[in-house]
C-alpha positions as CSV (number, residue, x, y, z in Angstrom):
1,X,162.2,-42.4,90.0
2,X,165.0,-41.1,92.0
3,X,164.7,-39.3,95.5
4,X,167.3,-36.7,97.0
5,X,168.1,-37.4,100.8
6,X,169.5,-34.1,102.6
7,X,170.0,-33.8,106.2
8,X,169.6,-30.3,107.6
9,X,172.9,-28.2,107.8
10,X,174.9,-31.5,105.8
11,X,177.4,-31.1,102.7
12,X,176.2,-34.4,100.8
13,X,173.5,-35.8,99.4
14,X,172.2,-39.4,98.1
15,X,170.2,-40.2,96.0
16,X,168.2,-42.9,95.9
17,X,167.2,-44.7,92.7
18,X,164.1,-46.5,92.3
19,X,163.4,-49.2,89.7
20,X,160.1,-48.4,87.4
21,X,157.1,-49.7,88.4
22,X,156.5,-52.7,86.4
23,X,153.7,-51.2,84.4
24,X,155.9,-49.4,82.8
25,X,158.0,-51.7,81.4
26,X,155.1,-54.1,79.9
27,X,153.3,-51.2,78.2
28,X,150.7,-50.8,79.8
29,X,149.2,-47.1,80.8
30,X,151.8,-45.1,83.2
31,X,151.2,-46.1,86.7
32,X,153.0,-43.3,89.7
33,X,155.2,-45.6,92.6
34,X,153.6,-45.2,95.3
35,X,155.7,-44.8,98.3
36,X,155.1,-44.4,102.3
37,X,156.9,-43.6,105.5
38,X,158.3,-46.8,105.9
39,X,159.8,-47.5,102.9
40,X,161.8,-44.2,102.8
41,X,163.1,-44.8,106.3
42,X,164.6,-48.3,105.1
43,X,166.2,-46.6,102.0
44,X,167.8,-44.2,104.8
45,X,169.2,-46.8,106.8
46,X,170.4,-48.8,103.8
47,X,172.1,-45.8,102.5
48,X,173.9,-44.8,105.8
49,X,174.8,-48.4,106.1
50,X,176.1,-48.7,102.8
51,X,178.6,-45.8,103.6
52,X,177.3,-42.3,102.9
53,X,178.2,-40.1,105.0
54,X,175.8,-36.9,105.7
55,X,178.4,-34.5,107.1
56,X,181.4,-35.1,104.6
57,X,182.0,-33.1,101.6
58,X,182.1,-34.5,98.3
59,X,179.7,-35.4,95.0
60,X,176.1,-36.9,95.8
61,X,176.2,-40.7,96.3
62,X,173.3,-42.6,94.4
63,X,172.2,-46.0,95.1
64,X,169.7,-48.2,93.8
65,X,167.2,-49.2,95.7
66,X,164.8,-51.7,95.1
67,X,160.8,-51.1,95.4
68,X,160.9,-51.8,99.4
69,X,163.7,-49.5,99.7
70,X,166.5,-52.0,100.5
């Protein structure tokens, strides 16, 4: 699952990339990841720590994330 971050009035975007839930990789009947408040504030930080940027121009970072978001 991947997730677009945009802050109002920025140029760039990230995107956040999720792993699958591990339902889906054993098989079994599709399961839906399940994700709150807190876990996309982490992915926030991690991404602004990890060097994007908000307010600079330029193609959409992505990171990978992992399923608490860091």
């Amino acid at each position: 699952m991947t997730i677009c971050l945009l802050q109002r009035d920025a140029k760039r975007e990230a995107l956040l990339e999720f792993p699958p839930p591990k339902r889906l990789l054993k098989g079994l009947p599709h399961g839906r990841l399940q994700l709150d408040d807190a876990t996309i504030t982490r992915c926030a930080r991690a991404a602004i720590s990890a060097g994007w940027e908000p307010m600079s121009r330029g193609k959409p970072m992505v990171f990978t994330v992992d399923a608490e978001g860091n």
